[in-house]
C-alpha positions in Angstrom: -118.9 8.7 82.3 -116.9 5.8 82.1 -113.1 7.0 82.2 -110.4 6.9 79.6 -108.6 4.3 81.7 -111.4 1.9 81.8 -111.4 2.0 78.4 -107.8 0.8 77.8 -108.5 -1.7 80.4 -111.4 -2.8 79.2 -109.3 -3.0 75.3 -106.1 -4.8 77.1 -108.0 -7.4 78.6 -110.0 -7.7 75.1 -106.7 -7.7 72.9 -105.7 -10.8 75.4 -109.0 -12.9 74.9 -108.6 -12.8 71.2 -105.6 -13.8 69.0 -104.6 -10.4 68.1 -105.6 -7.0 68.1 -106.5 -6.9 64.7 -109.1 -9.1 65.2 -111.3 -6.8 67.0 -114.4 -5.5 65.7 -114.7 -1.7 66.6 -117.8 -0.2 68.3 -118.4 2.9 70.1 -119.5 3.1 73.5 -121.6 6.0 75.0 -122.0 5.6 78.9 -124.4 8.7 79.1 -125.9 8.6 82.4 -125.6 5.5 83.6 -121.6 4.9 84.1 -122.5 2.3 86.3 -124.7 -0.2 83.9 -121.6 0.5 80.8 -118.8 -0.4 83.2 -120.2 -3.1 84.6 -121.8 -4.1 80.8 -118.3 -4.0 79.5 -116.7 -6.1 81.9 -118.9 -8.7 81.0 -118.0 -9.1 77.3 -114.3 -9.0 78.3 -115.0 -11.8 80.4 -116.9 -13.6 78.2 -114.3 -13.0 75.2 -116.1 -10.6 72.7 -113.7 -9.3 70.2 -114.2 -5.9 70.4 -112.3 -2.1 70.6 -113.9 -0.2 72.2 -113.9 3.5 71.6 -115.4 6.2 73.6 -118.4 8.7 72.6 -119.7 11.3 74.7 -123.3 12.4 74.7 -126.2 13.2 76.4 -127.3 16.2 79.4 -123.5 17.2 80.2 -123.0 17.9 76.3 -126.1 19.7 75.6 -125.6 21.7 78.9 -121.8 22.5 77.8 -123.8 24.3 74.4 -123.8 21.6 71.7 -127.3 21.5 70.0 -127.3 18.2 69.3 -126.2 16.8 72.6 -123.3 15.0 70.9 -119.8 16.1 70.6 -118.5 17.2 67.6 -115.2 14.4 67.6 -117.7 11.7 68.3 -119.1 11.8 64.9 -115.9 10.8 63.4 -115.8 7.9 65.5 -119.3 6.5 65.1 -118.2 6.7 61.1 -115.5 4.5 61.8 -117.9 2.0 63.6 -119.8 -0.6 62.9 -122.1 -0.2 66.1 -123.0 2.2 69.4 -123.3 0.4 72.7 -125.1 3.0 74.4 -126.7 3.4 77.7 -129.6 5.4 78.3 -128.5 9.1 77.8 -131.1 12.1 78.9 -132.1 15.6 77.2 -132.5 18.1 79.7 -136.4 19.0 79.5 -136.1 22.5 80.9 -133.9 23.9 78.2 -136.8 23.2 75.2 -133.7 20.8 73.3 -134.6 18.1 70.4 -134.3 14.8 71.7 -130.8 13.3 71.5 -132.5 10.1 70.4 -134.5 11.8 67.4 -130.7 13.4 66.3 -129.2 10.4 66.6 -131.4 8.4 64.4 -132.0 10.7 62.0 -128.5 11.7 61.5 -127.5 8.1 61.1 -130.8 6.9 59.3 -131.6 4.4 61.6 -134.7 3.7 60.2 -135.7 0.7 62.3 -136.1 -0.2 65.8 -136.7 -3.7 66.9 -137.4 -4.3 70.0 -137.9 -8.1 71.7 -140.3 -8.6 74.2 -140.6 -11.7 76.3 -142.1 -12.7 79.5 -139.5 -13.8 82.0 -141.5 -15.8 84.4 -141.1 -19.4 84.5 -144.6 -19.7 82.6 -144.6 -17.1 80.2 -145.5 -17.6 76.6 -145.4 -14.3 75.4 -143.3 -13.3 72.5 -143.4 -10.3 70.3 -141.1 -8.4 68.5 -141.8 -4.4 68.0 -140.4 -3.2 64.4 -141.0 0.7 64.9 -140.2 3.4 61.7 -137.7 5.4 63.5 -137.2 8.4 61.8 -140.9 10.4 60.7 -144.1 11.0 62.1 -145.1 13.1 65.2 -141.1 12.3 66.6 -140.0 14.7 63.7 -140.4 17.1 66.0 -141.1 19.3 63.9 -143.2 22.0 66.3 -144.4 25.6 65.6 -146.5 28.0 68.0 -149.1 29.2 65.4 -151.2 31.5 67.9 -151.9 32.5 71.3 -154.2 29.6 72.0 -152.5 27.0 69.1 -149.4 25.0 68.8 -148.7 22.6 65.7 -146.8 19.0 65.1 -146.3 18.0 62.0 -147.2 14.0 61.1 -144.5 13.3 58.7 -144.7 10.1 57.0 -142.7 9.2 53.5 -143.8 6.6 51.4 -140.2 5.7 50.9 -139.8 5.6 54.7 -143.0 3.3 54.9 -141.5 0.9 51.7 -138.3 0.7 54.2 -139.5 -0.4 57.4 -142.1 -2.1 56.4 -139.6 -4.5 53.8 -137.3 -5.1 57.0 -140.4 -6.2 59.0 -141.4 -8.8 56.5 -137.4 -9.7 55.8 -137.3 -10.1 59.5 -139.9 -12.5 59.4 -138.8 -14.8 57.0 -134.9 -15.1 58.6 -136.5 -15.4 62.2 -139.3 -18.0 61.0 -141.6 -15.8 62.3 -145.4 -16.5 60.8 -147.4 -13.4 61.3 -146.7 -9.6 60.7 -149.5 -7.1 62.1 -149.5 -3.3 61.0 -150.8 -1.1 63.5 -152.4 2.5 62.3 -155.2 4.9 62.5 -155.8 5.3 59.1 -159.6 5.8 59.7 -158.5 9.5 60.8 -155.7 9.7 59.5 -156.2 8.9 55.9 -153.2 10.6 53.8 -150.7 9.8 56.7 -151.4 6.5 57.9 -153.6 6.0 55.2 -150.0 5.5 53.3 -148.4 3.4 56.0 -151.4 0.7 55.6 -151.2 1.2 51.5 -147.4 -0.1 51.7 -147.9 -2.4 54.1 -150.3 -4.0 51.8 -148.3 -3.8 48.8 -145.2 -5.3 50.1 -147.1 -8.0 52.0 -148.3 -9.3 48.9 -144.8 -10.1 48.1 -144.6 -12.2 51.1 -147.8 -14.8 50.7 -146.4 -17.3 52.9 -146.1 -14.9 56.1 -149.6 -13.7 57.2 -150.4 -10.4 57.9 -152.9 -8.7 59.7 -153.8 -4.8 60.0 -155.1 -3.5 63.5 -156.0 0.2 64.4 -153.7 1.5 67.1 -156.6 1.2 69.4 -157.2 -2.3 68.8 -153.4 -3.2 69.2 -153.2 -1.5 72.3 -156.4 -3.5 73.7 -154.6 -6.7 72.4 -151.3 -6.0 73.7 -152.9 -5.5 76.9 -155.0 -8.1 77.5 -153.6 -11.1 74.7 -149.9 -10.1 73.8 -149.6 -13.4 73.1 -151.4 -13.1 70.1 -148.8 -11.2 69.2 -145.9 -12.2 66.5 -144.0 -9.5 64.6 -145.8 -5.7 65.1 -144.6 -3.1 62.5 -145.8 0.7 62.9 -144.7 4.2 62.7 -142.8 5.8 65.0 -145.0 7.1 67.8 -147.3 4.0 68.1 -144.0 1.3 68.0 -143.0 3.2 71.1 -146.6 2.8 72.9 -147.1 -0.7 72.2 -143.5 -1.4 73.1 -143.4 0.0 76.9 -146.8 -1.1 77.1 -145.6 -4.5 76.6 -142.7 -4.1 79.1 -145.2 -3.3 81.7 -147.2 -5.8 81.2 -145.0 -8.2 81.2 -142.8 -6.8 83.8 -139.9 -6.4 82.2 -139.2 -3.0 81.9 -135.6 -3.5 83.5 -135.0 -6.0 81.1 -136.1 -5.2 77.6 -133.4 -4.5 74.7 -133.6 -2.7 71.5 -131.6 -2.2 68.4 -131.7 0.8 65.7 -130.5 0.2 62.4 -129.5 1.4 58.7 -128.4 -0.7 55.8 -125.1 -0.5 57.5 -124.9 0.4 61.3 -126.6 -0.3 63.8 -127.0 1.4 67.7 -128.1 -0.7 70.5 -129.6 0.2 74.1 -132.3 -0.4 76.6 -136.0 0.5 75.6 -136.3 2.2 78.9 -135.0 5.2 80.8 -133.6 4.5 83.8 -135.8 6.5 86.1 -135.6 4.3 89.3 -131.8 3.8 91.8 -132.5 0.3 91.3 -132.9 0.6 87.3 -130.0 2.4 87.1 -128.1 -0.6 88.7 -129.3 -3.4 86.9 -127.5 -3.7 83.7 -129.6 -6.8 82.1 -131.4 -4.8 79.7 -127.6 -3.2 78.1 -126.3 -6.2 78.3 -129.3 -8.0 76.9 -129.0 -4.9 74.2 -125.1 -5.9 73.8 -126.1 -10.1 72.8 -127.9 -8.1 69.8 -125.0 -6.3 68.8 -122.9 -9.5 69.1 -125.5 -11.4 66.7 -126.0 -8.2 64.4 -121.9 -8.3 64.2 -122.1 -12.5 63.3 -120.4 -12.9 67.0 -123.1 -15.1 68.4 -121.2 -17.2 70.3 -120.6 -15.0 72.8 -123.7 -13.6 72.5 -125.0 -16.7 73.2 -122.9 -17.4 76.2 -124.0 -13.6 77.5 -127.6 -14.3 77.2 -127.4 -17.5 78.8 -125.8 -16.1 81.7 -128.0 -13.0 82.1 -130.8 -15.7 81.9 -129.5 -17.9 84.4 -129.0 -14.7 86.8 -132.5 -13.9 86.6 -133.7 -17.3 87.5 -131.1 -17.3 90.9 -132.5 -13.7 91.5 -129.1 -12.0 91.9 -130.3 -9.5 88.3 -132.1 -6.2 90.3 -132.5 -5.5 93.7 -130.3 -4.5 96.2 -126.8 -5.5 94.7 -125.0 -2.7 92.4 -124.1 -3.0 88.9 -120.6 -4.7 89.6 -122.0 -7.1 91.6 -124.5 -8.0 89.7 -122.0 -8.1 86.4 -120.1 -10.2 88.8 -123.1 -12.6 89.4 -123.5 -13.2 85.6 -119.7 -13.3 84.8 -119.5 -16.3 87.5 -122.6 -17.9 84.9 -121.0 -17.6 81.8 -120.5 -21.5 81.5 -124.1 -21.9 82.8 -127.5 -22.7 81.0 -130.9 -21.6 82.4 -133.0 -24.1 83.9 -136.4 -22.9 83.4 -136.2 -19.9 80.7 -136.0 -20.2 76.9 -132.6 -18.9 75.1 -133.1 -17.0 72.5 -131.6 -15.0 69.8 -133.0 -13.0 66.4 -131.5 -12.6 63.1 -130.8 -9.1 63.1 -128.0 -8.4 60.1 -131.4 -8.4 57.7 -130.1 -6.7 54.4 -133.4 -5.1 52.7 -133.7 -5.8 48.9 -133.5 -3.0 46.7 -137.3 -2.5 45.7 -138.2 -1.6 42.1 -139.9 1.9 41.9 -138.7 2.7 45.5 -140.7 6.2 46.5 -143.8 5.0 44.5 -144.4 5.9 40.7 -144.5 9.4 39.7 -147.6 11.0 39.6 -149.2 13.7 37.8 -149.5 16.7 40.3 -152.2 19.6 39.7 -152.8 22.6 41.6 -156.3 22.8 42.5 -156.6 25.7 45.8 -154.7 26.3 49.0 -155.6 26.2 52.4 -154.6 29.4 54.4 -154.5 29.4 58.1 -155.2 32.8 60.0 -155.3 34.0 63.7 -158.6 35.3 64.0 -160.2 36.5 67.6 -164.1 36.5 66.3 -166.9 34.5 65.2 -166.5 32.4 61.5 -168.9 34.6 60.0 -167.6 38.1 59.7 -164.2 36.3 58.5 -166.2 34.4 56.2 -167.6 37.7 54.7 -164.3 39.4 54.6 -162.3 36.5 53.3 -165.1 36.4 50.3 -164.2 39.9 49.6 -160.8 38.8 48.5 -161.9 35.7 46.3 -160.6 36.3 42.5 -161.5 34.6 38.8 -159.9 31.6 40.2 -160.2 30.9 43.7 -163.3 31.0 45.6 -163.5 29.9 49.5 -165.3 27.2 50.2 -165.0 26.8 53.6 -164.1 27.7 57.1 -163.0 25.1 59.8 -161.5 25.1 63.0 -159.9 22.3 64.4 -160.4 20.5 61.7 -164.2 20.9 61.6 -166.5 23.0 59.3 -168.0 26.0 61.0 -168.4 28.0 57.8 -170.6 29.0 55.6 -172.7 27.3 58.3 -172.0 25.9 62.1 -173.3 24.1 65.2 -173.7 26.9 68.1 -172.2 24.6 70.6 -169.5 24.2 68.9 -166.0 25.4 71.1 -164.1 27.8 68.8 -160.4 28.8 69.5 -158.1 31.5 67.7 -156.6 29.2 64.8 -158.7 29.2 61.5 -158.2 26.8 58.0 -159.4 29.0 55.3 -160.1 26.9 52.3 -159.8 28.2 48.6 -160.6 26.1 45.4 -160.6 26.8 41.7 -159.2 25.6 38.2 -156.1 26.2 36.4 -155.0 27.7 39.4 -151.0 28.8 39.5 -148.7 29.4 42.2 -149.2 33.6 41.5 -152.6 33.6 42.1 -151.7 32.0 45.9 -149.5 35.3 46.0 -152.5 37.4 44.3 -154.8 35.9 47.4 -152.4 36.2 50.4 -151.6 39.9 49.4 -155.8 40.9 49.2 -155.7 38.9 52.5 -152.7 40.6 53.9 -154.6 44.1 53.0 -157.2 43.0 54.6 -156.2 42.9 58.1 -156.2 39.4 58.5 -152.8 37.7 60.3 -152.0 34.7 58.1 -149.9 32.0 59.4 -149.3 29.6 57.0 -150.4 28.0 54.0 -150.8 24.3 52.3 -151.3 24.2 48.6 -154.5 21.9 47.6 -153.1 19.4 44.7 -154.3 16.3 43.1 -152.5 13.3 42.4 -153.0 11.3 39.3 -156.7 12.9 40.0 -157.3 11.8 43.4 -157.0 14.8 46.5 -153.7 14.4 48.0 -155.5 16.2 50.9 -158.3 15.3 53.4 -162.2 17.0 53.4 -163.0 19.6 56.5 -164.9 17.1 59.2 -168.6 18.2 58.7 -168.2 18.6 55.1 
């Protein structure tokens, strides 16, 4: 952790580059676990005149292992309010302890409901150019988790059609401010159809607000394969949460730059900024490029791009001489690109994004309201048998309204009839359909169930949406 005198250092020799204290923007900065990379990131933007205060936040293992939850400290909050950004270096939830992802709290908590993410090709021929906008706050990274049975454990895919309208606008506004010509969704809506299904629906209906930027829809699959073998191809990718952070290290490994990638997290008005990647190897955790790479962003996002701009030049020209990675350690090398701040590259592009993208308000935000109507639930049981004597039992406790229709198990229709090779484990979806159906006859049918025997686990209520089944068929049906 970077000490408390560092910090005033760091904040003297800021106050002295500018014309007066109160001229300093404040940020927060989180060393984490790499103390090394922050010191070494900070001494650069003193050096190269960044007007900032710098005030400490303390997160990450050492936090959660002292006993807070979150892996934040409680007085740290208060600061990042007072903030307009988080420098933070890469900062590590202990996996043996079963704790949510610092990351997922910290976005959440601060709805930082976009991640872009700039990935270039830092060879001397490299052409490739693609920004990653990734929905940073739902699906499978939730994490919301449940053990259902001895054989079963459940994520939730949680994806908001407000969320969607969000990330999806910023990819677009993006776009347009960075004169960027093509937007490609990425999904898997084919199996997927309520979940992704809505992703690609308001992807659609926002790019038609935007005819003059194309856009293109790929299945996750296809992406990959692309990103693999043609990122070039590549222009502006938007995508929920899980398949932003695939495509995105895929495309540091491709292009080799996994040391050197930045990203940025932002709400309408913060914004937290930090390397895609953890720092796994000695020699990652020495080279600061991608945190100070990570820290030009925050100094366009704050309008400071003049420094920024001197930084990245820097960092660039580093790279060409080969002094960035290797051997040296992080104050060496923040040495090597301090002596470069006057310095352009030869060979590599400069470059820098319009990142302080303000999303318009959109009319109807959240969709129109739609007529909802119970139609049947869907009640999952723990059941150690064949389908067919719970198929005969479950019958038995059918009433006026609700009559089973079927028995699947992950996800697939082995009732009222079944394949024999079909694998079967312990976890059963039970479904019941009827008319004017009410929430007390989902009680009625869960008590005959529960007198039944039968272990029910949970249950998800069957409704249509301006007519149309806001739920998908059993596979095989």
């Amino acid at each position: 952790m970077i000490s408390i005198y560092e910090m005033k250092v760091a904040n003297k020799e800021a106050q002295g580059t500018t014309s007066g204290s109160n001229n300093l923007i404040p940020i927060a900065v989180a060393a984490g676990d790499a103390p090394e990379i922050m010191s070494a990131t900070l001494r650069v933007l003193v050096a190269a005149g960044a007007p900032l205060d710098f005030r400490q936040v303390t997160m990450g293992r050492d936090i959660f292992l002292a006993g807070t939850s979150s892996g934040i400290a409680e007085d740290s909050w208060a600061v990042l309010r007072e903030c307009r950004a988080l420098l933070k270096a890469p900062c590590s939830t202990p996996d043996e302890h079963g704790f949510k992802n610092l990351d997922v709290t910290l976005r959440k908590s601060l709805a930082l409901f976009a991640s872009v993410i700039p990935i270039r090709d830092y060879t001397l021929h490299g052409q490739i150019d693609v920004v990653v906008i990734r929905e940073n706050e739902e699906d499978l990274y939730a994490g919301v988790e449940h053990r259902q049975t001895n054989d079963v454990a459940q994520c939730l895919k949680l994806i908001t059609r407000s969320g969607c309208e969000r990330v999806v606008r910023y990819a677009f506004e993006f776009a347009v401010a960075n004169g960027r010509k093509c937007v490609t969704c990425l999904t898997k809506d084919n199996l997927m159809r309520q979940t992704d299904g809505l992703f690609l629906q308001v992807f659609e209906e926002i790019g038609n607000r935007y005819p003059h930027i194309q856009r293109q829809h790929l299945r996750v699959d296809e992406g990959l394969n692309l990103a693999a073998t043609k990122p070039q191809e590549l222009d502006v990718v938007v995508t929920p949460n899980m398949y932003g952070d695939l495509i995105a290290n895929l495309l540091a490994a491709v292009t080799g730059t996994q040391s050197y990638v930045p990203s940025a997290n932002f709400s309408q008005r913060f914004g937290c900024f930090e390397p895609l990647c953890d720092r796994s190897s000695t020699e990652d955790r020495e080279n600061p490029a991608a945190l100070l790479l990570s820290a030009c962003m925050m100094l366009d996002y704050l309008q400071v791009s003049e420094v920024a701009e001197r930084i990245r030049n820097a960092v660039l020209a580093a790279i060409e001489d080969g002094v960035i990675g290797g051997s040296m350690t992080a104050g060496e090398q923040a040495a090597a690109v301090v002596a470069r701040l006057d310095k352009k590259p030869q060979h590599l592009e400069p470059y820098a994004e319009t990142l302080a993208v303000q999303i318009p308000e959109i009319p109807g935000a959240g969709g129109p309201q739609q007529t909802k109507k119970l139609v049947g639930v869907d009640v999952f049981v723990e059941w150690h048998d064949t389908p067919e004597p719970l198929g005969d039992i479950l019958v038995a406790c059918q009433g006026d309204k609700l009559q089973l229709k079927m028995i699947t198990n992950r996800g697939l229709r082995v009732w009222p009839q079944r394949h024999p090779e079909t694998r079967l484990v312990d976890h059963w979806r039970c479904r019941f359909e009827g008319t004017n159906v009410d929430k007390q006859d989902l009680i009625d049918l869960l008590q005959r169930i529960k007198d039944k025997g039968i272990d029910f686990i949970k249950t998800e209520q069957l409704c249509l949406f301006d007519g149309k089944p806001g739920y998908t068929l059993g596979q095989g049906q």
